[in-house]
LUMSE-604272 format. One record per atom (N, C-alpha, C, O, CB): x negated, y, z; residue in three letters. Coordinates in steps of 0.2 Angstrom, whole numbers, plus 5000, padded with zeros to 4 digits. Glycine has a CB too. Layout:
XYZAla;...
***
This chain:
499649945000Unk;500050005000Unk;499650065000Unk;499150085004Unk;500550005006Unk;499950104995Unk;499350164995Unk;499750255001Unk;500250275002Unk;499250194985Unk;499050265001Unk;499450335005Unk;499550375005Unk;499250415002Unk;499450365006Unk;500250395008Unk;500350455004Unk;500350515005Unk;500650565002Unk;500750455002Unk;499750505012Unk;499350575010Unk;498850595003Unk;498750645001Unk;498750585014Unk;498650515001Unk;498250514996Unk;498650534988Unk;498250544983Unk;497850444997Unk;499050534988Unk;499350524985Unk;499850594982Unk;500150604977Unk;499450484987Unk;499950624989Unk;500250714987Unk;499450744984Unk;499450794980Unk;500650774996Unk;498950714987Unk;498350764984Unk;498150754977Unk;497950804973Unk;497550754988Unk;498250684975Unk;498350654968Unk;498750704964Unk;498450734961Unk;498650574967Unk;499450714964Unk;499850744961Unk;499850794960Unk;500050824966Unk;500350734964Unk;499750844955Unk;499850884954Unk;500250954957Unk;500051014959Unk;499850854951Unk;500750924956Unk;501350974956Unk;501150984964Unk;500851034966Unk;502150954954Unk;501250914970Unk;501350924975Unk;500450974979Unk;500351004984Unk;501550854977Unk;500150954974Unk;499451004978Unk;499651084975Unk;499251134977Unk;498450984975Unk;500251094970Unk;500051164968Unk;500751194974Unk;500751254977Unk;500151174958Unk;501251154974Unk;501551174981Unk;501151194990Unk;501251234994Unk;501851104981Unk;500751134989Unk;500451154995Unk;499851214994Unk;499651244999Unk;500151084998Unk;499551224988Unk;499251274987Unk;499851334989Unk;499551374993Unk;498951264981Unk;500351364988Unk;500751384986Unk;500751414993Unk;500551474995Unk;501151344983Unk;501051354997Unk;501451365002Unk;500751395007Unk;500951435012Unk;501851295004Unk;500251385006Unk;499551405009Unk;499451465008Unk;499351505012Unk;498951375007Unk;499651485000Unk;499551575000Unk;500051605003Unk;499951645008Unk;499451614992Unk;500651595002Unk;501151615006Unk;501051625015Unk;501051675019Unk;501551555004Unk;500951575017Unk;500751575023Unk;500251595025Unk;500351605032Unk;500751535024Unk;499651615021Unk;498951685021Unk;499451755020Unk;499451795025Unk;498351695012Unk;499751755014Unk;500251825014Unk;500551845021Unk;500551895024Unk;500951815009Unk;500751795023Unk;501151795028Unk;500951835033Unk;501251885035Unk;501351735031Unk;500351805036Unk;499951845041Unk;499651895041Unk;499651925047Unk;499551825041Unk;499551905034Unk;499151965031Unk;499552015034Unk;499252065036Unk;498951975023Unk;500152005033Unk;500952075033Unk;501052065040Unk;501052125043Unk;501752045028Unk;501052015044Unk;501152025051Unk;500552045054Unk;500652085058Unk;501451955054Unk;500152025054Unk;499452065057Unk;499652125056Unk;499952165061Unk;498652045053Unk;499652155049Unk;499852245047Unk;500152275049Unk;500052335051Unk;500052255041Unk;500852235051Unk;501552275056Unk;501152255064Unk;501352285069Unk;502652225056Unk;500752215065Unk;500552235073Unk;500152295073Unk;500252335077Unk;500052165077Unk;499452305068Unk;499252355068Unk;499752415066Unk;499752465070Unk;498752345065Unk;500052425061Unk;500552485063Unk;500952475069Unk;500852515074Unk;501052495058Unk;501152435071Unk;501452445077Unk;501352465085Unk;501652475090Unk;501652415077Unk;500552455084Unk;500152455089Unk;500052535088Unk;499952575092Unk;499452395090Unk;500052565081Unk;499752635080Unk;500252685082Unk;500152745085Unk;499652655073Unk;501052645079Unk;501452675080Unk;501652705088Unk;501952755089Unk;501852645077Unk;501352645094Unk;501652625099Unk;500952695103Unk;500952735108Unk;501652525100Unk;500452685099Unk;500052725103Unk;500152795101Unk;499952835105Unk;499252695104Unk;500352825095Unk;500752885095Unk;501252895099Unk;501252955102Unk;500952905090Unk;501752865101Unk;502352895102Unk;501852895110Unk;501852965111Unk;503152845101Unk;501552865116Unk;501352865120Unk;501152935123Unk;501352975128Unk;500852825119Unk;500352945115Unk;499853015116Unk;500453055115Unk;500353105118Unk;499053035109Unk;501053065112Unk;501553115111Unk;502053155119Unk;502053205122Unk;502053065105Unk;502253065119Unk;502453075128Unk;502053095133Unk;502353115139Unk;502553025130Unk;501453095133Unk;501053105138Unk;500953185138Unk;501153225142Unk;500353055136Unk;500553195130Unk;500453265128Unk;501153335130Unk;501153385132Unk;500253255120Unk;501853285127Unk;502353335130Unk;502653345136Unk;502953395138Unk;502753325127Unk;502453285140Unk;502753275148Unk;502153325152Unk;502353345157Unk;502653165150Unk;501653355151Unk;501253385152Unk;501253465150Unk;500953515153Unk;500853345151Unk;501353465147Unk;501753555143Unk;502353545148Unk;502453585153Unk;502153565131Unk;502653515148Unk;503453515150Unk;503453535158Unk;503753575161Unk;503753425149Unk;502853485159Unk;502853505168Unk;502453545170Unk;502453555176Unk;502553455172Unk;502053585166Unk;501753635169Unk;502253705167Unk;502053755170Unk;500953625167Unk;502653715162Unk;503253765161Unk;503853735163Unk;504353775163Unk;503353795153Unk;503953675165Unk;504653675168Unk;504753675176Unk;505253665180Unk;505053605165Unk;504153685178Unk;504153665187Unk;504253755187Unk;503753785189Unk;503153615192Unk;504853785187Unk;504953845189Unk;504353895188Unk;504053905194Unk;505053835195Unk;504153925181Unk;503553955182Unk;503854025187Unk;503554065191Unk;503153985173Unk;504254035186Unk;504454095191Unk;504554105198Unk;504654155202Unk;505054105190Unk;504354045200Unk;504354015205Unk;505153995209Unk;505754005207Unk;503854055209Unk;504953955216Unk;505753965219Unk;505854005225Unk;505554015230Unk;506153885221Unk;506354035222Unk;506454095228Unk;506754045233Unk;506853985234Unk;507054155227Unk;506854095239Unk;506954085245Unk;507254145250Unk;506854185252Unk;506354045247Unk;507754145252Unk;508254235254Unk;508454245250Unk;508654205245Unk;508054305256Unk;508554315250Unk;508554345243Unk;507954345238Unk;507354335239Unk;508754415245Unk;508154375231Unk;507454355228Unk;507054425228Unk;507254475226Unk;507554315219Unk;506454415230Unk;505954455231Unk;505054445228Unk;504654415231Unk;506154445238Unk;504954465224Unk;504154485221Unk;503754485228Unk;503354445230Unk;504054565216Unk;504054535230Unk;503354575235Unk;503054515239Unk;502454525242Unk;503654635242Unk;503354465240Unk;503054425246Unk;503254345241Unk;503854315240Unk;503554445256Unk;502554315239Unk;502454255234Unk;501854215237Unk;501254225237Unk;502254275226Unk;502254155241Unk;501754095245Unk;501554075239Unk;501854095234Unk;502154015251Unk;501054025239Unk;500554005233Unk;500253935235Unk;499853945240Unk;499854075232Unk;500253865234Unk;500453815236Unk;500153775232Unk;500153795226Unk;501053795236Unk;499853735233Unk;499653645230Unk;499953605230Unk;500053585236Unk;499053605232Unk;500453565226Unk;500753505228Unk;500453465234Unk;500753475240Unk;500853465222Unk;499953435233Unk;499353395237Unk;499153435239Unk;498553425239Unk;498953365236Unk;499253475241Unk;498853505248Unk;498853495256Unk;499153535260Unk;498953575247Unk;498553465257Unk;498553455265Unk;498853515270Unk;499353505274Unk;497853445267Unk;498553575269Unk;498753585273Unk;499353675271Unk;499653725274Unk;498053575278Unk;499153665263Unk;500153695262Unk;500753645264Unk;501253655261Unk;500353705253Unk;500653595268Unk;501153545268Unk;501253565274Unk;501853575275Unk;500953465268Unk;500753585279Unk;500753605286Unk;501053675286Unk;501453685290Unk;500053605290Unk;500953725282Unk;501453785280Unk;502153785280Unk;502553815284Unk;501253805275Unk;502153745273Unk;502853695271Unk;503253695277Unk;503753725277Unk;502853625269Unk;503053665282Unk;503453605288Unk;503353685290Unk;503953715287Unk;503053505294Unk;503053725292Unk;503253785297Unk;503653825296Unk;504053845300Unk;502753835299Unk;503753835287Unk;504253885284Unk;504753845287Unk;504953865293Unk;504353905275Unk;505053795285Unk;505753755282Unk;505853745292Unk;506353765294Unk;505553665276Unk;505253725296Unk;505553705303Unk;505853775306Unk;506253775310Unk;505053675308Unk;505753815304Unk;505753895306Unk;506253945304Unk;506354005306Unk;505253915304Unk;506553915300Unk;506953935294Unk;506753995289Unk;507254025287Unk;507653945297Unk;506154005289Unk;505754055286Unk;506254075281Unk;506354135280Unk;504954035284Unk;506454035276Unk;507054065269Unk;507354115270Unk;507354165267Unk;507654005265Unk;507754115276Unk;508254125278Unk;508254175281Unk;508754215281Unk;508454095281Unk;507554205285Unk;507254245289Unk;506954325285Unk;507154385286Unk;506654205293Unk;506554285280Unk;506054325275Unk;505954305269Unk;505554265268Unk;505254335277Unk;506354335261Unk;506454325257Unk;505754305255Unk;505354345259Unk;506754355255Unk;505454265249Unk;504954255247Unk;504954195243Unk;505354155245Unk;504554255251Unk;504554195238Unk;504654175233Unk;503854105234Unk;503354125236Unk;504754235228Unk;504054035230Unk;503653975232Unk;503253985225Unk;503654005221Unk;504053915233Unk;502753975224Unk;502453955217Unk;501853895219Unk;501353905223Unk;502054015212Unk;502053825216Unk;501353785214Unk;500853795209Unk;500953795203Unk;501553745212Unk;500253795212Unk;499653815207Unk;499053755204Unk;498653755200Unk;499253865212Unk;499353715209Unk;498753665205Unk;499053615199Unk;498653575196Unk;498453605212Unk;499453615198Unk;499853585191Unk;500253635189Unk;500653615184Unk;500453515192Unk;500353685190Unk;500753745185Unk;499953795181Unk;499653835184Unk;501453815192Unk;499953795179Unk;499253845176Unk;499553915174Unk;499153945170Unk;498753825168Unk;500053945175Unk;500453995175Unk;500554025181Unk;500654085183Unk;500953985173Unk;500453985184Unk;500554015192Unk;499854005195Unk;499754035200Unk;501253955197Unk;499253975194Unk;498553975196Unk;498254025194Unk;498054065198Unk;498153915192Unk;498154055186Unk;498154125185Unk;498354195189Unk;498054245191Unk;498454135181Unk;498954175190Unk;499454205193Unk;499054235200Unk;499054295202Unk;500054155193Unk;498854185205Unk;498654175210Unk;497954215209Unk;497854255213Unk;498654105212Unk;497654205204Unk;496754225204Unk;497054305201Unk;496854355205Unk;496054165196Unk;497354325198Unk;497354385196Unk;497554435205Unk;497154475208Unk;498054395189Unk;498254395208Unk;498354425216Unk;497654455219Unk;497554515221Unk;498554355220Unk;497254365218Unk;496654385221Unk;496254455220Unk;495954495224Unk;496254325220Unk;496354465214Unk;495854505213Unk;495754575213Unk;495354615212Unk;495754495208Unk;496654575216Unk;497054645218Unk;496654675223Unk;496454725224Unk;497854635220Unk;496654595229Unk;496454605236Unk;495654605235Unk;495354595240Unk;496754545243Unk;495254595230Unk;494354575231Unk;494154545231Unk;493554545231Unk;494054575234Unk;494454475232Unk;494454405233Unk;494054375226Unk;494254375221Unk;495254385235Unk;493654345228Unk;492954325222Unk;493254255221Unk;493454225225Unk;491954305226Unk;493454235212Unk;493954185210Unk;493454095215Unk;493754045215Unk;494154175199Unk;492854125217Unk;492654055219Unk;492954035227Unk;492953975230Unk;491754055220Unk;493154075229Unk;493454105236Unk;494154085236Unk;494354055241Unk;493354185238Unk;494454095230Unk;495154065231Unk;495554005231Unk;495353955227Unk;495454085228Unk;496053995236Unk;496153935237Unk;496753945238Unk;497053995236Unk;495853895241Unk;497153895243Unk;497853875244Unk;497753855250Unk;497253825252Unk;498253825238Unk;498453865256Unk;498953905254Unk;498853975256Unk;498553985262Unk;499653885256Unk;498954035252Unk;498954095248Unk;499354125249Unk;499854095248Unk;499054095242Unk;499554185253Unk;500254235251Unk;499954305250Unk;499354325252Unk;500854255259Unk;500254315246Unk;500354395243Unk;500854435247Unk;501454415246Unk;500654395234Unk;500754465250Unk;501454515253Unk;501254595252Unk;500754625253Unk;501654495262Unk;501754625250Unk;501454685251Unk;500954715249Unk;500854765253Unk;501554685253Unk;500754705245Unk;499954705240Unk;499554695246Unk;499254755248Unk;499754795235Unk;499354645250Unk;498954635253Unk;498854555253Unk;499354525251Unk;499154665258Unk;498354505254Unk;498254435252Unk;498354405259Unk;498454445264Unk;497454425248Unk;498454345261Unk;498254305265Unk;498154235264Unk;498454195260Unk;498554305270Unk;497554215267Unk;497354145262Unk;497154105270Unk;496854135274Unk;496454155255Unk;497454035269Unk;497453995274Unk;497953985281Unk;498354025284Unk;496854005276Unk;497853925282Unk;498553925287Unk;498753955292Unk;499253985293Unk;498653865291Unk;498153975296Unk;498354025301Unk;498654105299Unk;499054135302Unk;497754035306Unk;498254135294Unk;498354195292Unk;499254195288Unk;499654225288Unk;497654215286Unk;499054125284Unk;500054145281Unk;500454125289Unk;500554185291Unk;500454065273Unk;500554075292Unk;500954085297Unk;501054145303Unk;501554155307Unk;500754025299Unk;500354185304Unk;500554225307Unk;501054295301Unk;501554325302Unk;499854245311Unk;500654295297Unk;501154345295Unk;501754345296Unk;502154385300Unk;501054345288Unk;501954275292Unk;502554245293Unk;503254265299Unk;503854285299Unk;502354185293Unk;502654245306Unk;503054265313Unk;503054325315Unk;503454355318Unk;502754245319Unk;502554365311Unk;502854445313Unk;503254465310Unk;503554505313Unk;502554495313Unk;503454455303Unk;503854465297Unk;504754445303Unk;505254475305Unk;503554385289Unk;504554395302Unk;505354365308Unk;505654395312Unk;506154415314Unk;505254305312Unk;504954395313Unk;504954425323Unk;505054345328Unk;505654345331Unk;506054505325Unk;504754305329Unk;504554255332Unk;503854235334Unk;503754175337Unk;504854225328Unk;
***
């Protein structure tokens, strides 16, 4: 009995089938490989897109005007780091104290807003303040500066009157 492996390779027709079905099956690849690499191109634009716009977005949509607090008031602008240790400790003093409520003034974040970081160094520069010198947390009141926890919290208490 003969084989009939040996036997589709004998045959003509059937090796030009399986030749066939081989290029085919090369094609095949060739085209699916191609949609992984576009799709991997496609996948890493839409990514750098999202990334690139989620970051415009967040640095003009986090309130470049900042958020008031009382009535809305310019003259007097706290100046904040999200992560900032110890604007957190400011934070907890306004909000435990009801500072909003007491002395109108207005909140800006500076370390992810770059509109409001400017913002802050130009302040500085009103009061003399050398841009290596500035930091957070910051108040502007009354064309005058205070920079660090104790200097904003006192202001604050005498503003109140507490």
């Amino acid at each position: 009995m003969e084989n009939p492996m040996l036997t589709a390779r004998k045959s003509p027709v059937l090796f030009l089938s399986v030749k066939k079905c081989y290029y085919e099956t090369a094609s095949f690849r060739l085209t699916t490989r191609g949609m992984d690499k576009k799709g991997i191109i496609i996948v890493a634009v839409v990514v750098v897109a999202v990334f690139v716009g989620g970051f415009f977005f967040r640095n003009t949509a986090q309130n470049p005007t900042g958020q008031s607090f009382g009535e809305s008031s310019s003259d007097i602008v706290f100046y904040y780091g999200e992560e900032c240790p110890h604007c957190k400790d400011v934070e907890k003093f306004l909000d435990d104290n009801k500072m909003g409520e007491k002395v109108p003034f207005v909140k800006k974040e500076t370390w992810h807003n770059v509109a409001n970081a400017n913002e802050l160094k130009n302040r500085a520069k009103i009061c003399g303040i050398p841009e290596k010198e500035v930091g957070v947390p910051f108040l502007f009141a009354e064309g005058k500066c205070y920079v660090g926890t104790p200097d904003v919290e006192k202001y604050f208490r005498e503003k109140a009157g507490i």
